[in-house]
N, C-alpha and C positions, 0 to 999 in steps of 0.2 A: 380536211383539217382536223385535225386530232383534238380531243373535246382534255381542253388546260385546267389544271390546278390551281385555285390562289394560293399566291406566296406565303398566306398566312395559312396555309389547310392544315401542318402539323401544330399550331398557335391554341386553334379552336377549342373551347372548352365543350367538354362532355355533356350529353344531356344527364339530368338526373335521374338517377332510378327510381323506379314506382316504388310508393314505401305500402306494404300490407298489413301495418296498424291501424284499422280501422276505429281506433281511440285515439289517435295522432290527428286523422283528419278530423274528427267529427267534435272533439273537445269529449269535456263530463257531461254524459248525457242525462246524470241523476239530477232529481229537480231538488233543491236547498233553499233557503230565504238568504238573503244578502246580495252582495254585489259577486255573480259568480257566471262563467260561459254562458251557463246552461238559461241563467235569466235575460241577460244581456242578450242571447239568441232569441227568446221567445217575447221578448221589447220589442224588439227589430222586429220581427213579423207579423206583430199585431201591429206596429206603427205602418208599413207596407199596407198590410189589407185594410187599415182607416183609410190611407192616403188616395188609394185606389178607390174604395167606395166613396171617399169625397169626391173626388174629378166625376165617377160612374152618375152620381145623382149630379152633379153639375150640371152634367152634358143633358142628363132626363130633365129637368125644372126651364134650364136656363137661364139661372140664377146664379151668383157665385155666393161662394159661403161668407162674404163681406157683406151682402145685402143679406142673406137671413141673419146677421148681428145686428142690422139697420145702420149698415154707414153707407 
């Protein structure tokens, strides 16, 4: 049996092309004061590495960070 078509194969939308502005993906990589990429990017991953080092001492103590507030 001969390996078929689907009826929509001419329908199908194209993949995208790879863009090679590497300041398209990555945003303003300059550091500024205000609400801007570049601070909004480095929020975000100090918020991650808090969150991650909370759960990491979590797991070491055994404690959840409600009991070291004393509730």
């Amino acid at each position: 049996m001969a390996s078929e078509t689907p009826d929509n194969a001419d329908t199908l939308p194209e993949a995208p092309e790879a863009s090679t502005d590497t300041a398209a993906v990555s945003g303003n990589d300059t550091p500024a004061f205000g609400l801007n990429d570049y601070a909004e990017r480095i929020n975000g991953r100090f918020a991650m590495i808090g969150f991650v080092a909370l759960l990491v001492v979590e797991l070491i103590t055994h404690q959840t960070f409600f009991a070291w507030l004393g509730f």
